[in-house]
ROMARTOR-654309 format. One record per residue: x, y, z of N, C-alpha, C, O, CB in turn; chain; residue in one letter. Coordinates in nm, 3 decimals. Glycine has a CB too. Example, Ala and Ser with C-alpha at 12.3 -4.5 7.8 and 13.67 -1.06 7.14 Angstrom:
BEGIN
1.319, -0.569, 0.780, 1.230, -0.450, 0.780, 1.320, -0.330, 0.780, 1.424, -0.332, 0.846, 1.131, -0.447, 0.905, A, A
1.285, -0.225, 0.708, 1.367, -0.106, 0.714, 1.290, 0.003, 0.787, 1.341, 0.114, 0.804, 1.408, -0.060, 0.572, A, S
***
This chain:
BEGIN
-2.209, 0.117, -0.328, -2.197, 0.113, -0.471, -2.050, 0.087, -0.507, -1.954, 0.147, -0.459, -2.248, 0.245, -0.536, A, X
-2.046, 0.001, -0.585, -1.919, -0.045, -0.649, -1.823, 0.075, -0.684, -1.892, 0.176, -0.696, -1.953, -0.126, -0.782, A, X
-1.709, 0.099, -0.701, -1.617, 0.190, -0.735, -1.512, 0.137, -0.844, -1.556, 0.065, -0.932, -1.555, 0.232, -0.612, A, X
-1.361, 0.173, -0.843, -1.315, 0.138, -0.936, -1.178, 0.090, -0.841, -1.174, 0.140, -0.729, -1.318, 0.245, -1.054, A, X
-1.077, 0.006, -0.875, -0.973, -0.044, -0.793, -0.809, -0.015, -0.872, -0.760, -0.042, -0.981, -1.012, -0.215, -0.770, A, X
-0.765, 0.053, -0.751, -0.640, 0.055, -0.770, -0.508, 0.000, -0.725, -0.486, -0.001, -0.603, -0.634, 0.132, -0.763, A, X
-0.425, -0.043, -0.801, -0.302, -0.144, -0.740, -0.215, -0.054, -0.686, -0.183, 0.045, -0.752, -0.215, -0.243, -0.851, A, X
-0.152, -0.081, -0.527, -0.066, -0.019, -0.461, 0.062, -0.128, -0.443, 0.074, -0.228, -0.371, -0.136, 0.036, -0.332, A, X
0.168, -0.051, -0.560, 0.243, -0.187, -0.569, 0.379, -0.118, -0.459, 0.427, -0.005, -0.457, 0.296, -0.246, -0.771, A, X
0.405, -0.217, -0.391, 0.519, -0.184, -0.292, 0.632, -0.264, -0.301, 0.631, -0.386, -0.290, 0.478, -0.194, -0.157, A, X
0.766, -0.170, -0.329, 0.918, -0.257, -0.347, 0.919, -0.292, -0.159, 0.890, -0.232, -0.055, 1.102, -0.120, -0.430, A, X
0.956, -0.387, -0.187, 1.032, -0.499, -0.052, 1.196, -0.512, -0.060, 1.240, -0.582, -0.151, 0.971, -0.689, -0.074, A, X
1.278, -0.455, 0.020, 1.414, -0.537, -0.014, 1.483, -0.585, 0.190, 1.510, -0.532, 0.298, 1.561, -0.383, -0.139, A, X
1.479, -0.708, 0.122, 1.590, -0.719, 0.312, 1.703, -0.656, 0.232, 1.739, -0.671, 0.115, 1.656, -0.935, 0.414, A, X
1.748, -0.584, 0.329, 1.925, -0.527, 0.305, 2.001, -0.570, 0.427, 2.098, -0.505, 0.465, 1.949, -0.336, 0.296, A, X
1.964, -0.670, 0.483, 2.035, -0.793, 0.588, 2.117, -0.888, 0.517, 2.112, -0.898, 0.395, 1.921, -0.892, 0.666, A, X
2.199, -0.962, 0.595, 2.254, -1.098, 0.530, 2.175, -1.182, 0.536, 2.175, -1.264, 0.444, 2.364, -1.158, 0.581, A, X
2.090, -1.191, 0.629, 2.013, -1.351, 0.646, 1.891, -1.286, 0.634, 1.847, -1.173, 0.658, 2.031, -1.459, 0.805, A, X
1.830, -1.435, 0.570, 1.703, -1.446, 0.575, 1.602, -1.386, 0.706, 1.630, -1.380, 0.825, 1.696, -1.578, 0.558, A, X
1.422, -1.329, 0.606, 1.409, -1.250, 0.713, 1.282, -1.276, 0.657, 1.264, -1.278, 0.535, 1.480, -1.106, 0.743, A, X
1.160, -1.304, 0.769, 0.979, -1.272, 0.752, 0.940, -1.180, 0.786, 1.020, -1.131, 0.866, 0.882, -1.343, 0.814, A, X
0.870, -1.130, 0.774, 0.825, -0.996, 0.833, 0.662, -0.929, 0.740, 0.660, -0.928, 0.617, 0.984, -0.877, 0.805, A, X
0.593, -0.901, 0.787, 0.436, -0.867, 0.783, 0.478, -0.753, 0.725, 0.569, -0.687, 0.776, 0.332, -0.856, 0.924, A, X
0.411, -0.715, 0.601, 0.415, -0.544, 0.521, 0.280, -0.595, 0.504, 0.238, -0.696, 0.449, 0.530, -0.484, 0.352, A, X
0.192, -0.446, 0.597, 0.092, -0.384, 0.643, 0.039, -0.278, 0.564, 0.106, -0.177, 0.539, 0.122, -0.346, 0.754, A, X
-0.118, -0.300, 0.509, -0.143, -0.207, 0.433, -0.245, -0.125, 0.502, -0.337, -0.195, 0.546, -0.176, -0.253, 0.308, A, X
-0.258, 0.036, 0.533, -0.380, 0.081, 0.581, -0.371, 0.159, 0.507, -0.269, 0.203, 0.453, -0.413, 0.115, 0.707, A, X
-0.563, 0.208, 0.486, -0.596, 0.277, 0.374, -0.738, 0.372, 0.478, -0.825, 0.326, 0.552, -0.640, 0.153, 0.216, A, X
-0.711, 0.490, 0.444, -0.828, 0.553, 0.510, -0.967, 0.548, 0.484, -1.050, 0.555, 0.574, -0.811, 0.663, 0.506, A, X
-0.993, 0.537, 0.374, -1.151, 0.507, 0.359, -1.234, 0.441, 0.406, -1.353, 0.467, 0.422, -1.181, 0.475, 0.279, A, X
-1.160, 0.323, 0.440, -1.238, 0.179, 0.539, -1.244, 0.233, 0.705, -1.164, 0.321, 0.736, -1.111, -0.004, 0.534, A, X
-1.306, 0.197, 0.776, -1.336, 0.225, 0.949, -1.163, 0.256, 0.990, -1.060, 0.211, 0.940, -1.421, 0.044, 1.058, A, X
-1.182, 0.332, 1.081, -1.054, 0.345, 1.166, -1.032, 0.279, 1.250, -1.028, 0.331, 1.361, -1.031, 0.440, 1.219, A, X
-1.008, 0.129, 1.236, -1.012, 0.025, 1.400, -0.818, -0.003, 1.410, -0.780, -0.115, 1.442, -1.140, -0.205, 1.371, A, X
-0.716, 0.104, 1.381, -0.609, 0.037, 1.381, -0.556, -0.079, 1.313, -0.439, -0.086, 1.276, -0.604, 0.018, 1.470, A, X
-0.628, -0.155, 1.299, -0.602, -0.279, 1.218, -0.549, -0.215, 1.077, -0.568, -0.099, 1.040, -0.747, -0.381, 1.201, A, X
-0.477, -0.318, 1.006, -0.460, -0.316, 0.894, -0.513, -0.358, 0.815, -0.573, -0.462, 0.842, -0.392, -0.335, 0.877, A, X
-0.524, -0.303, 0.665, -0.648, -0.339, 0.568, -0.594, -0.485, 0.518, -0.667, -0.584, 0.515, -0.676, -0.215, 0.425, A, X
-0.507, -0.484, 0.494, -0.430, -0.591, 0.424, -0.290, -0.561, 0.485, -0.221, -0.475, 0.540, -0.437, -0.584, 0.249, A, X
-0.295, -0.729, 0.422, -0.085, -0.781, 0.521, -0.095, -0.893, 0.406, -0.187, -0.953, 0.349, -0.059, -0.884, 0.780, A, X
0.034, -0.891, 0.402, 0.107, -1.016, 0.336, 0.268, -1.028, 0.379, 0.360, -0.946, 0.377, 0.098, -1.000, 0.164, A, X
0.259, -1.165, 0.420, 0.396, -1.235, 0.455, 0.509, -1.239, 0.351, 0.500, -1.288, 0.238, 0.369, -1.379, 0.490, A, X
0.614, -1.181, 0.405, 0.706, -1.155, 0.321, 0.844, -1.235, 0.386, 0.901, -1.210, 0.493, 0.713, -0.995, 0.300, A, X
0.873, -1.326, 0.296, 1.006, -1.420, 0.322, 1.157, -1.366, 0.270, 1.186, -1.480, 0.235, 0.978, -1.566, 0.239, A, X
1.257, -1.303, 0.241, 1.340, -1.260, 0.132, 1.504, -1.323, 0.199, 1.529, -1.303, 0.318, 1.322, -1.063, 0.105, A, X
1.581, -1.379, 0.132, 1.728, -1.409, 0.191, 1.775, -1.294, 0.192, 1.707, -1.205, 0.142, 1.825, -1.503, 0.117, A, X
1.894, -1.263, 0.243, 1.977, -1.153, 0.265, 2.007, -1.060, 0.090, 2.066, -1.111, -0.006, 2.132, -1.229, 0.346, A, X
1.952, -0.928, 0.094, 1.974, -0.907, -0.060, 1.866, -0.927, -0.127, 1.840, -0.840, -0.210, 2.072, -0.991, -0.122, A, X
1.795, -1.012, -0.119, 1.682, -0.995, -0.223, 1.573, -0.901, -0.200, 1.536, -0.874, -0.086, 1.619, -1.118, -0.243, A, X
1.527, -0.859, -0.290, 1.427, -0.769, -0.314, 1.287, -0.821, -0.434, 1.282, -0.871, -0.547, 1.516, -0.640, -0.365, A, X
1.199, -0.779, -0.342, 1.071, -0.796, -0.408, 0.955, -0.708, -0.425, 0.971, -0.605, -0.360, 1.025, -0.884, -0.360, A, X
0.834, -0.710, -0.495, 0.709, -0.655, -0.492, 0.585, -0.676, -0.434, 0.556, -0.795, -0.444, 0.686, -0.652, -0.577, A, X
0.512, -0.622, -0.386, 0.411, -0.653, -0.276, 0.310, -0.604, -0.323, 0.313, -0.491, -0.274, 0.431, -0.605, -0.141, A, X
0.198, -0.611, -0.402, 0.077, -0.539, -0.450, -0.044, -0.584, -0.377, -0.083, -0.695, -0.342, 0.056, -0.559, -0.600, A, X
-0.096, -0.454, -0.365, -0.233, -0.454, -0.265, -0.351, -0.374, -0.364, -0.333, -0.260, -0.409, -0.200, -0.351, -0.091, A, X
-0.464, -0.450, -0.386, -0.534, -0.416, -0.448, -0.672, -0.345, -0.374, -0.763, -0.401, -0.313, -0.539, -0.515, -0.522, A, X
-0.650, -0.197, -0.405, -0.761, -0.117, -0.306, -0.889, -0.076, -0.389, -0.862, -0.032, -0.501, -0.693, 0.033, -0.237, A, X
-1.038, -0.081, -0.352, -1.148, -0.035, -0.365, -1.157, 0.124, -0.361, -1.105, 0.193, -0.274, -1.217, -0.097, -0.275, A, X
-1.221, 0.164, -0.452, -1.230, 0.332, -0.360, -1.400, 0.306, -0.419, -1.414, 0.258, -0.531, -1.100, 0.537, -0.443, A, X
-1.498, 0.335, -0.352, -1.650, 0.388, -0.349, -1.702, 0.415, -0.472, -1.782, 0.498, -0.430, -1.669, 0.513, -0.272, A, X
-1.715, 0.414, -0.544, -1.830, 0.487, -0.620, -1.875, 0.614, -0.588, -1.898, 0.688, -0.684, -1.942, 0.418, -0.615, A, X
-1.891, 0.652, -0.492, -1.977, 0.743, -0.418, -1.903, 0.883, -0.397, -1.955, 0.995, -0.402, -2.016, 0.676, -0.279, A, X
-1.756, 0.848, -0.371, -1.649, 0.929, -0.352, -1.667, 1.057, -0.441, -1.755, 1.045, -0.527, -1.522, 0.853, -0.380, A, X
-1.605, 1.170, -0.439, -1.642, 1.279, -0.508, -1.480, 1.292, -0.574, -1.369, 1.290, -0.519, -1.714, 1.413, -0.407, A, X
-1.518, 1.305, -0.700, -1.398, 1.348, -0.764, -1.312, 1.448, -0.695, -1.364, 1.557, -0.670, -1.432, 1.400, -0.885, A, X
-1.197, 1.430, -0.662, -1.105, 1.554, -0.602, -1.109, 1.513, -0.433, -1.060, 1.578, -0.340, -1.187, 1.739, -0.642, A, X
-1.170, 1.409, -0.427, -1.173, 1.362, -0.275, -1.027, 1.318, -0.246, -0.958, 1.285, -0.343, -1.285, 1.231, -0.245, A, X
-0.976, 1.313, -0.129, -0.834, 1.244, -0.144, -0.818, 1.160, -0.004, -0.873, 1.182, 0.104, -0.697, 1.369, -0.165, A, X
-0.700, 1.027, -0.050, -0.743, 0.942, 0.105, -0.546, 0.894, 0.093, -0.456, 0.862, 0.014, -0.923, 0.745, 0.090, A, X
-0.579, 0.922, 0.242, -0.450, 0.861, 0.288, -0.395, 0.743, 0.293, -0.492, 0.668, 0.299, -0.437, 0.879, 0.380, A, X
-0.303, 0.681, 0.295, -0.247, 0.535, 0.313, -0.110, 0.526, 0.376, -0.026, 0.615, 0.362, -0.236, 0.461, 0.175, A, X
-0.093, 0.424, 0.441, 0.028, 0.426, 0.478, 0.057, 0.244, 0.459, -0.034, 0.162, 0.446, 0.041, 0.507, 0.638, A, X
0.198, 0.212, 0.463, 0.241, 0.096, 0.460, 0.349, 0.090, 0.538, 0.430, 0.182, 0.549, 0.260, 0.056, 0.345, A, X
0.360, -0.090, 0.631, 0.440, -0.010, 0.797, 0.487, -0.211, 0.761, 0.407, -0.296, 0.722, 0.283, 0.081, 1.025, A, X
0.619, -0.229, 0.787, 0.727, -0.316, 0.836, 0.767, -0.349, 0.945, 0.749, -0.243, 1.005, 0.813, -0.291, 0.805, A, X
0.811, -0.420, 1.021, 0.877, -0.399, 1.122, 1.013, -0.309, 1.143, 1.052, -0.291, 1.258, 0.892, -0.508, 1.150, A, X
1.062, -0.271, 1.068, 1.152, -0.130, 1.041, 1.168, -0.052, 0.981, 1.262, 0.027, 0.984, 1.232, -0.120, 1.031, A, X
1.051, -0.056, 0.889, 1.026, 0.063, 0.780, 0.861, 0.078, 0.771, 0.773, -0.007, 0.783, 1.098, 0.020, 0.612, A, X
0.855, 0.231, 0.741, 0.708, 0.264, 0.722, 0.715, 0.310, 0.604, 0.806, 0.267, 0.533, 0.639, 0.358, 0.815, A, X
0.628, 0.404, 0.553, 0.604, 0.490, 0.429, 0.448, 0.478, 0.413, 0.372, 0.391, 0.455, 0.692, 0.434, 0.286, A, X
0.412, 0.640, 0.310, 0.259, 0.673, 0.280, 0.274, 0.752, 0.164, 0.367, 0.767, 0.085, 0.173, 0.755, 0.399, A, X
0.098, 0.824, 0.177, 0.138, 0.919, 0.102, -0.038, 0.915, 0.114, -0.096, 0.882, 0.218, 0.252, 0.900, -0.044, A, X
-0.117, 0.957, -0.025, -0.206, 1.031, -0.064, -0.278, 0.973, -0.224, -0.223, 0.965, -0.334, -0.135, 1.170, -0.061, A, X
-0.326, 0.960, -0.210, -0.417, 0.912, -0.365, -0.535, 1.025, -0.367, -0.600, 1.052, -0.266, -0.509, 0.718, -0.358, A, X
-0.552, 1.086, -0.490, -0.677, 1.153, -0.580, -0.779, 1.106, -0.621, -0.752, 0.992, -0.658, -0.653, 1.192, -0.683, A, X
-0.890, 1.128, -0.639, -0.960, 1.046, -0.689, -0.948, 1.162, -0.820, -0.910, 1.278, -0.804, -1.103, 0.994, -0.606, A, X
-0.988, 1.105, -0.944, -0.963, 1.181, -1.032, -1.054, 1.192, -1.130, -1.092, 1.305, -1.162, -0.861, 1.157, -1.070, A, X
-1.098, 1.093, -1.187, -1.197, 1.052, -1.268, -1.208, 0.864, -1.259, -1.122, 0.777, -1.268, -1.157, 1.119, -1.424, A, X
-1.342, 0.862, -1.239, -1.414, 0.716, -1.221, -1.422, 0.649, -1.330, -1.409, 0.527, -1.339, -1.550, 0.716, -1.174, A, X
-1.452, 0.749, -1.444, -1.489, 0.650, -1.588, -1.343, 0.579, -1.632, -1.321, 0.465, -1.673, -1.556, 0.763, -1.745, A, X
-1.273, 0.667, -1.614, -1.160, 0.583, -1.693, -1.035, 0.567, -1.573, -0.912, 0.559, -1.580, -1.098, 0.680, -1.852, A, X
-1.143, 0.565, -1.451, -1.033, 0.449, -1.293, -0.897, 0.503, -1.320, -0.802, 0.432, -1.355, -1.013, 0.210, -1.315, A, X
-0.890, 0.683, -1.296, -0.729, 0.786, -1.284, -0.733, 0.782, -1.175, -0.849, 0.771, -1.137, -0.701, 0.950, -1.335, A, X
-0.645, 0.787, -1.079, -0.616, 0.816, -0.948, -0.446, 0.895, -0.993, -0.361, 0.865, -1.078, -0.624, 0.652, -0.834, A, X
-0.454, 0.988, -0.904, -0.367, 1.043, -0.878, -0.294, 1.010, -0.726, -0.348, 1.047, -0.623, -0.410, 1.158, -0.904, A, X
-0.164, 0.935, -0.726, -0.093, 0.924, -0.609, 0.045, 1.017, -0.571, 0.136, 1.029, -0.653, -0.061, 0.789, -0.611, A, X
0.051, 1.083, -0.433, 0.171, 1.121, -0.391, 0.300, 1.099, -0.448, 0.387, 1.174, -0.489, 0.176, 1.083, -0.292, A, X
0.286, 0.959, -0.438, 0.414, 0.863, -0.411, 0.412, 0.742, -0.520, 0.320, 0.661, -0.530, 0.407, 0.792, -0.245, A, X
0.527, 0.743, -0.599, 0.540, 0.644, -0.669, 0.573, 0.471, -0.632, 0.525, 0.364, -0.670, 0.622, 0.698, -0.735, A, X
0.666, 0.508, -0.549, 0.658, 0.321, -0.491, 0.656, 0.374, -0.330, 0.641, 0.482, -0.272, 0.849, 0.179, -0.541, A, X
0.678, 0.247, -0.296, 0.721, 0.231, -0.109, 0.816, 0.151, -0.106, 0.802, 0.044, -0.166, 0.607, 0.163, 0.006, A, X
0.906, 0.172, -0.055, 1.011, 0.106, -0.052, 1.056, 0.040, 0.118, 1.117, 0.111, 0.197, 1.111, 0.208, -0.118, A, X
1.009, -0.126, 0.156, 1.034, -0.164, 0.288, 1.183, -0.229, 0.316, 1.256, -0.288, 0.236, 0.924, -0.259, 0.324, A, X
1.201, -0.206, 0.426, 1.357, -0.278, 0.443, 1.291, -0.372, 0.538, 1.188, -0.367, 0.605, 1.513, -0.175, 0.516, A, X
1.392, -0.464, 0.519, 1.369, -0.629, 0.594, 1.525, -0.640, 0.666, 1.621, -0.633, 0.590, 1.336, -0.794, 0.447, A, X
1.547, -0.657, 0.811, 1.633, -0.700, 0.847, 1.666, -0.770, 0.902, 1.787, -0.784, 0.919, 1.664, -0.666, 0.865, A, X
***
């Protein structure tokens, strides 16, 4: 059953001089545990720049209010997580840990 979707928006900054690619990895606990990541997106930035990375997550229908699911988001030199609420479905509240994620690119 369909659920309601929430945006997990993530700051990006290389704090390198040079240009840098690098995979920011989204895992979200609700989906199977196969290691894999739920979502990735390629991230290009020159030395100094900084950007946003939004990942748009499903949560169930089914889920019970007050249920709570983990996430984490992983760089090649930076990680970060935290925790989302489910809160109320009708009007799609989630309660999160963590306000941004912040990845370094080097």
């Amino acid at each position: 059953m369909q659920g309601s979707t929430f945006e997990a928006v993530v700051d990006v900054a290389n704090e390198g001089t040079n240009e840098a690619t690098q995979d920011i990895e989204f895992y979200w606990d609700q989906d199977d545990d196969d290691g894999d990541a739920d979502q990735t997106e390629e991230v290009t930035l020159e030395g100094g720049e900084k950007t946003q990375v939004t990942f748009e997550v499903d949560i169930d229908r089914d889920q019970d209010i007050g249920d709570t699911f983990d996430y984490y988001v992983t760089s090649e030199d930076d990680s970060d997580g935290g925790s989302v609420e489910v809160v109320d479905f009708e009007s799609a509240r989630y309660s999160a840990s963590a306000s941004s994620i912040r990845k370094r690119l080097r």
